[in-house]
N, CA, C and O of each residue as an XYZ file, in Angstrom:
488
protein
N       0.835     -1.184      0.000
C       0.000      0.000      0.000
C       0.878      1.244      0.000
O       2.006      1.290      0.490
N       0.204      2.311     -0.638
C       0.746      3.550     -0.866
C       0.142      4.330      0.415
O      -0.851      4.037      1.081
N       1.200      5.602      0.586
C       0.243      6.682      1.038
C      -0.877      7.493      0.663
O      -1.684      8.129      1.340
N      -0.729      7.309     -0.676
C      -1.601      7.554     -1.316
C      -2.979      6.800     -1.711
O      -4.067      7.189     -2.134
N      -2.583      5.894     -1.470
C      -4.188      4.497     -1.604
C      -4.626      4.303      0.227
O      -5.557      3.651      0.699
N      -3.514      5.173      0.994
C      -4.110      4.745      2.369
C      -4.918      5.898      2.579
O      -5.975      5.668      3.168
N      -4.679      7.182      2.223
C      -5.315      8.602      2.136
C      -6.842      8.272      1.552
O      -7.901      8.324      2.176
N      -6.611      7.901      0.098
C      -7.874      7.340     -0.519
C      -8.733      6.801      0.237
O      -9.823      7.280      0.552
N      -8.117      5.412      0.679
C      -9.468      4.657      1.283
C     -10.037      4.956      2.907
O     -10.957      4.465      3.561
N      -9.155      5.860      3.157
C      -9.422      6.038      4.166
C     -11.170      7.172      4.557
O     -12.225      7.086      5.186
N     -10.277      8.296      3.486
C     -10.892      9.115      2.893
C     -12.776      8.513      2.461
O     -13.794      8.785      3.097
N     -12.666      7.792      1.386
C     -13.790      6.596      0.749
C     -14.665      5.684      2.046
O     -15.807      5.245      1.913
N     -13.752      5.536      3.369
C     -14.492      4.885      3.798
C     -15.407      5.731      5.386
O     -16.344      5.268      6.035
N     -14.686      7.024      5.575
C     -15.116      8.209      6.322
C     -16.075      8.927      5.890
O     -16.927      9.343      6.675
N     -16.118      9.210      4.556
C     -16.805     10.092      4.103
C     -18.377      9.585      3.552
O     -18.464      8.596      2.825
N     -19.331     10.192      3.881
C     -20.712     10.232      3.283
C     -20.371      9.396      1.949
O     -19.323      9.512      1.312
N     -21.463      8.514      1.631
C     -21.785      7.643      0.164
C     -21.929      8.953     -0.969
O     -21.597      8.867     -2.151
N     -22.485     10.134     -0.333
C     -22.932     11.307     -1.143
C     -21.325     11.931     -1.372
O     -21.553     13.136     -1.473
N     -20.267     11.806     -1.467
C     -19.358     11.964     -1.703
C     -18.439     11.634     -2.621
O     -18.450     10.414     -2.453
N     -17.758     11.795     -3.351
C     -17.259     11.324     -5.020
C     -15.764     11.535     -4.330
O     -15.639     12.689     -3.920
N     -14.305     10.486     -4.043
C     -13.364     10.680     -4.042
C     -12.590      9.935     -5.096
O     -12.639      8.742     -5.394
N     -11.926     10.830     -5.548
C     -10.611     10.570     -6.519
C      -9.314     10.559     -5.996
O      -9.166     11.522     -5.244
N      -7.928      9.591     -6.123
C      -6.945      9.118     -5.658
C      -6.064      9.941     -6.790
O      -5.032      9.278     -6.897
N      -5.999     10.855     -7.511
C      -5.459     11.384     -8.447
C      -5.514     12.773     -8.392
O      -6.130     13.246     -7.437
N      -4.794     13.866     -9.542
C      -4.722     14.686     -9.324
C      -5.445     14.996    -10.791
O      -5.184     14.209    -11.701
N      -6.361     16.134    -11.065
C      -7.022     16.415    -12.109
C      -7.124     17.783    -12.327
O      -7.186     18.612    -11.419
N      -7.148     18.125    -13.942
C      -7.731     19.497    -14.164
C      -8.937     19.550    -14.184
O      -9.638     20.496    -13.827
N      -9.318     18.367    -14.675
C     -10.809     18.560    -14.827
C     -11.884     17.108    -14.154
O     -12.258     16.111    -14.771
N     -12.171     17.530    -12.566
C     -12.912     16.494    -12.411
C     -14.595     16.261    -12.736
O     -15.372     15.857    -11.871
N     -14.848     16.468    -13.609
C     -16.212     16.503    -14.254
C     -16.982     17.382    -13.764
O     -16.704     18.450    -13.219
N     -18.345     16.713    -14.055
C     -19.382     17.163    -13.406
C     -19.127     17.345    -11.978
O     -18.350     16.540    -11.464
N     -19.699     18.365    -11.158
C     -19.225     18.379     -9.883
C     -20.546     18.676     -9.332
O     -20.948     19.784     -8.976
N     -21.317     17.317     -9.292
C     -23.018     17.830     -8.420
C     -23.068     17.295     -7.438
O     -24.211     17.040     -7.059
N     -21.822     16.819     -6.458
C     -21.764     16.795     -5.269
C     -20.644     16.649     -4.670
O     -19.799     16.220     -5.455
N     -20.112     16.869     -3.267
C     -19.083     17.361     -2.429
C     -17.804     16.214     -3.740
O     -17.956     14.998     -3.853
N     -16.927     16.842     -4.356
C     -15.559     15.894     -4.796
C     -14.481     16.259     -4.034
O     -14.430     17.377     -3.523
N     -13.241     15.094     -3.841
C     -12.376     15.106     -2.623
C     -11.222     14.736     -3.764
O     -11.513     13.827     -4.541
N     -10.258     15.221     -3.874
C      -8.922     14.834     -5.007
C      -8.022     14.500     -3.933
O      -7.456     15.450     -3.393
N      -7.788     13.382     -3.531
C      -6.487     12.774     -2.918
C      -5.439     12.343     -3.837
O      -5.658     11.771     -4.904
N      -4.126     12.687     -3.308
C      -2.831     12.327     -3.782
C      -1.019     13.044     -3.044
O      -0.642     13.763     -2.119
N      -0.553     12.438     -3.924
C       0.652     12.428     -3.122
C       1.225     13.251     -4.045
O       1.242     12.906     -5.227
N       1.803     14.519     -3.610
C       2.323     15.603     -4.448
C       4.181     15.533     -4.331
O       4.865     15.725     -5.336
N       4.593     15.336     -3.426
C       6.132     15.040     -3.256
C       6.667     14.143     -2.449
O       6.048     13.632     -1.516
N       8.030     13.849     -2.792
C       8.670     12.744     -1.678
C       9.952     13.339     -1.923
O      10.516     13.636     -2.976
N      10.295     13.450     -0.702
C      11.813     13.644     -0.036
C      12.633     13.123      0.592
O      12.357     12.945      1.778
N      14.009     12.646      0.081
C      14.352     11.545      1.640
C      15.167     12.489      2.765
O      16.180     13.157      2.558
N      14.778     12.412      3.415
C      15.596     12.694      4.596
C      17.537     12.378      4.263
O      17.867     11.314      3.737
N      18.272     13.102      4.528
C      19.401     13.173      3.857
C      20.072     12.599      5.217
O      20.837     11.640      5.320
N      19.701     13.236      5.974
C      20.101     12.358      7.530
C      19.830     11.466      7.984
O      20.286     11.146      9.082
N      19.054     10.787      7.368
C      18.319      9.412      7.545
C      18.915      8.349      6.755
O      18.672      8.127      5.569
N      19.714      7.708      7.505
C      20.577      6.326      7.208
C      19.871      5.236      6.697
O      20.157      4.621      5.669
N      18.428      4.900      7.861
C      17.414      4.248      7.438
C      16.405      4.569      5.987
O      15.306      4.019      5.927
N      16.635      5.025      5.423
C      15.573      5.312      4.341
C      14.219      6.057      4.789
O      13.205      5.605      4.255
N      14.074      6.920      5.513
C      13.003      6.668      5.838
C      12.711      8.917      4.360
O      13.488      9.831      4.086
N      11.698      8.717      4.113
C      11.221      9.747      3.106
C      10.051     10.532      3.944
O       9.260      9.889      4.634
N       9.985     12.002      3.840
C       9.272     12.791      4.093
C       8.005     13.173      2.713
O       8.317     13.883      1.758
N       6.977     12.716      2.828
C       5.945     12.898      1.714
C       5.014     14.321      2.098
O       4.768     14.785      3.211
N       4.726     14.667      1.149
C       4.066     15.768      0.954
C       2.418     15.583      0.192
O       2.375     15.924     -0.990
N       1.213     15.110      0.768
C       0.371     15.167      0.359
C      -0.887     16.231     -0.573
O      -0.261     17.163     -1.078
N      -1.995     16.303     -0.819
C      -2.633     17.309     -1.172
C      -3.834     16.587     -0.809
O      -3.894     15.358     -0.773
N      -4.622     17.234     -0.586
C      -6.282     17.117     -0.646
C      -6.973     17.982     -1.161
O      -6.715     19.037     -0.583
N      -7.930     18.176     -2.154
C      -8.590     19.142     -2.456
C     -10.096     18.800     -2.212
O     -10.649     17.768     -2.593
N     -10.618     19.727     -1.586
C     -12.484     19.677     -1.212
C     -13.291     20.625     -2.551
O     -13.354     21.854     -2.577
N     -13.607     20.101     -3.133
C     -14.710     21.087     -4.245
C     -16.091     21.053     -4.188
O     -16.534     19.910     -4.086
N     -16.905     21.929     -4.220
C     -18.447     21.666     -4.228
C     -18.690     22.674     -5.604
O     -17.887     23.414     -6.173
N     -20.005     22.414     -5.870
C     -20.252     23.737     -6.907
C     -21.902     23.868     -6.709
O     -22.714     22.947     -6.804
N     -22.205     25.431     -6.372
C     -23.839     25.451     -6.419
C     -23.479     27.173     -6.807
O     -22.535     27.926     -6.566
N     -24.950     27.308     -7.620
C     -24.718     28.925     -8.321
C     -24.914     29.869     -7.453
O     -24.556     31.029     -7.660
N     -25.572     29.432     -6.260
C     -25.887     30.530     -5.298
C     -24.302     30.433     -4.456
O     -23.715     29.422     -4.070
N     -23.981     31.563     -4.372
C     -22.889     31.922     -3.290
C     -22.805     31.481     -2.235
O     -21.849     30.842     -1.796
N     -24.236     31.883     -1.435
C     -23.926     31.449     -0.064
C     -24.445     30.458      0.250
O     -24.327     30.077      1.414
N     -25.112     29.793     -0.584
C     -25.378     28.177     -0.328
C     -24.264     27.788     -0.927
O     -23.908     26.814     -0.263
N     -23.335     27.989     -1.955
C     -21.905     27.353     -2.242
C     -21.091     27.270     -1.211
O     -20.595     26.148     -1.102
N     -20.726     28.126     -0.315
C     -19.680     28.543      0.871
C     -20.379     27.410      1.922
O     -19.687     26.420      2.158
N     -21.797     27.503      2.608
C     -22.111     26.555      3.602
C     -22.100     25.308      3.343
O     -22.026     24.516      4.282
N     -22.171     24.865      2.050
C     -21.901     23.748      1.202
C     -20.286     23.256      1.793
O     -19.952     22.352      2.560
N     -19.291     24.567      0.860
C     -18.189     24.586      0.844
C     -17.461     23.675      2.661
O     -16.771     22.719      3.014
N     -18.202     24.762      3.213
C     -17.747     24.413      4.565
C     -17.427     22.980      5.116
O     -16.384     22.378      5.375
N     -18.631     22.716      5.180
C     -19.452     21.675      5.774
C     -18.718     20.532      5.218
O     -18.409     19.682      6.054
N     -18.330     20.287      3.874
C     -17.804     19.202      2.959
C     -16.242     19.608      3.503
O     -15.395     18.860      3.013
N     -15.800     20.448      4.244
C     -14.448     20.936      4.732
C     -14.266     20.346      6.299
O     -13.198     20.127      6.870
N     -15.047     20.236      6.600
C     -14.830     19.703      8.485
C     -15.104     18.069      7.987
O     -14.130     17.331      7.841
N     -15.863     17.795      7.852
C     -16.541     16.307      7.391
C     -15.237     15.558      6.705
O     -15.008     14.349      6.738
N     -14.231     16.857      5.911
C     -13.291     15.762      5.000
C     -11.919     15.807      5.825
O     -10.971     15.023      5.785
N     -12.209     17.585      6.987
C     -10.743     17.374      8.271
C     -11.401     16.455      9.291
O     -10.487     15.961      9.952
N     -12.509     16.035      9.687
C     -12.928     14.716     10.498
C     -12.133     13.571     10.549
O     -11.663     12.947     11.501
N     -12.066     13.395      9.172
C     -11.545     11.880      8.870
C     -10.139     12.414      8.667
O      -9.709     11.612      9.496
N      -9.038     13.069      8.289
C      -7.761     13.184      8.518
C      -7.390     13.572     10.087
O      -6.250     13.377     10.508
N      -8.291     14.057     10.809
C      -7.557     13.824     12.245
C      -7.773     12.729     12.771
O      -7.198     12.757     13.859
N      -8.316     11.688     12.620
C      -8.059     10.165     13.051
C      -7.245      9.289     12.508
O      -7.017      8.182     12.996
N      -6.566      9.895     11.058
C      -4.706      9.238     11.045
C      -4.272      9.542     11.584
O      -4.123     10.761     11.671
N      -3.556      8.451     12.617
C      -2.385      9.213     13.317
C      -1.060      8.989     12.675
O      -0.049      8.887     13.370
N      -1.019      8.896     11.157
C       0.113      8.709     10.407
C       0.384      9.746      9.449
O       1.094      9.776      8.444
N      -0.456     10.696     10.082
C      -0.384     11.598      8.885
C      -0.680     13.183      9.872
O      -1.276     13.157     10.949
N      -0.069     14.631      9.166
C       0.211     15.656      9.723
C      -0.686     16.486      9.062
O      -0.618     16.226      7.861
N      -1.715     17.602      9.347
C      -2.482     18.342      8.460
C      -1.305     19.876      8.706
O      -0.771     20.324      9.721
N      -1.276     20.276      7.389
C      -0.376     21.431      7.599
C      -1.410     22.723      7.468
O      -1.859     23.318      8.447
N      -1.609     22.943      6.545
C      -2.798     23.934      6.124
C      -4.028     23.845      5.310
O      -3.936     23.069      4.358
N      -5.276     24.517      5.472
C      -6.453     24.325      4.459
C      -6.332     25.699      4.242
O      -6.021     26.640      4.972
N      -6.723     25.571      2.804
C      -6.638     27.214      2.151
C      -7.710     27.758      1.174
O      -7.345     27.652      0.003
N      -8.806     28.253      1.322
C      -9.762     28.615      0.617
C      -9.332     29.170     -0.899
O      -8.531     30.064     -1.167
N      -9.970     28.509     -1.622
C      -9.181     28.611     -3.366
C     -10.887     28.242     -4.153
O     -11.938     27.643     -3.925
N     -10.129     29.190     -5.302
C     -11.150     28.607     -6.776
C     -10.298     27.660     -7.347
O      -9.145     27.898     -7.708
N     -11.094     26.165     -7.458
C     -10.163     25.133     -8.234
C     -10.569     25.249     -9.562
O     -11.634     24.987    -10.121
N      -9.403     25.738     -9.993
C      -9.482     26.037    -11.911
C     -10.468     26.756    -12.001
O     -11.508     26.206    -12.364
N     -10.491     28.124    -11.725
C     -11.548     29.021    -11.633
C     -13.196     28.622    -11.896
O     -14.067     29.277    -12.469
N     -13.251     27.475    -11.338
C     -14.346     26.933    -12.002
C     -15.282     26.536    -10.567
O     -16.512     26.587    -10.599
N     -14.590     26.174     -9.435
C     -15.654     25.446     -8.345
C     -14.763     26.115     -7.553
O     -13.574     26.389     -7.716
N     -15.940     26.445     -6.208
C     -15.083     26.843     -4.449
C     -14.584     25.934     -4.410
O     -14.818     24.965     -5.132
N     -13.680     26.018     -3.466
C     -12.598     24.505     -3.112
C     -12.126     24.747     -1.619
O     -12.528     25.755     -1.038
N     -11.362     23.931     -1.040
C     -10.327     24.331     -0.336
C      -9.329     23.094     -0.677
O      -9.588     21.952     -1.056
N      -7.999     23.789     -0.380
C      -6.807     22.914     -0.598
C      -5.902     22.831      0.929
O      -5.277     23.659      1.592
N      -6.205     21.383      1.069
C      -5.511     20.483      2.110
C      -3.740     19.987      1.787
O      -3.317     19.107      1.037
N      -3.057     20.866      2.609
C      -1.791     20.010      2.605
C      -1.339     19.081      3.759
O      -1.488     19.431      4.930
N      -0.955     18.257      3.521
C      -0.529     17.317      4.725
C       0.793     16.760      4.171
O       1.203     16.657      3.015
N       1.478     16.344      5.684
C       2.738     15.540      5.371
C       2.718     14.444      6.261
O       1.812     14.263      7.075
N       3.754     13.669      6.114
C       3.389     12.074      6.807
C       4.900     11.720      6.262
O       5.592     12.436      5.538
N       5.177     10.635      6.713
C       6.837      9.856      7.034
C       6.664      8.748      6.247
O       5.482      8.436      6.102
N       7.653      7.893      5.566
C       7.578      6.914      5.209
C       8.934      6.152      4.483
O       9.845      6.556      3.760
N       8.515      4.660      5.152
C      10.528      3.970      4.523
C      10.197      3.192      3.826
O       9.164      2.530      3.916
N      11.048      3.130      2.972
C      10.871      2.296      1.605
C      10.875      0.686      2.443
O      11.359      0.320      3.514
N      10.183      0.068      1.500
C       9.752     -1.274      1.677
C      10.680     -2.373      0.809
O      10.425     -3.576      0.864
């Protein structure tokens, strides 16, 4: 298993059935007519001081909703934002660094999740 397929299913198995998660990174995740979650693994670093192998990873999460009204988009927005930091504070293998309110591809509210987490080659 990856960090990235452990993010996923973890993700897939926390989150509402009403929820659409993807293990990839996309420009374009379709239709977006309900809460979408983009999990993946954006970098790996090894630790240069680390004899053992062990690599510093750099995750992403992205939360998107889309509704035409504003402020039903934002309470939307929200809500699909605690529900998707719910389930990352019960890894305890993994670090949330920042969530950052963004337009993903000027197209849907979003917020963008970075996290980091440890890991030695197998």
């Amino acid at each position: 298993m990856s960090a990235r397929t452990d993010l996923h299913d973890a993700l897939k198995a926390g989150l509402p059935s009403t929820y659409r998660v993807l293990p990839y990174p996309t420009d374009d995740p379709g239709h977006v007519a309900k809460p979408t979650v983009l999990a993946y693994q954006r970098t790996l670093t090894r630790r240069t001081a680390s004899p053992d192998g062990v690599w510093d990873l750099a995750l992403e999460v992205w939360v998107l909703t889309s509704d035409s009204n504003p402020a039903r988009g934002e309470d939307a927005l929200e809500d699909a934002l605690w529900k998707v930091l719910g389930v990352l504070d019960d890894l305890p293998w993994l670090g949330i660094a920042t969530a950052t309110r963004v337009d993903f591809e000027g197209r849907f509210p979003a917020y963008q999740i970075t996290l980091n987490a440890a890991a030695k080659k197998e």
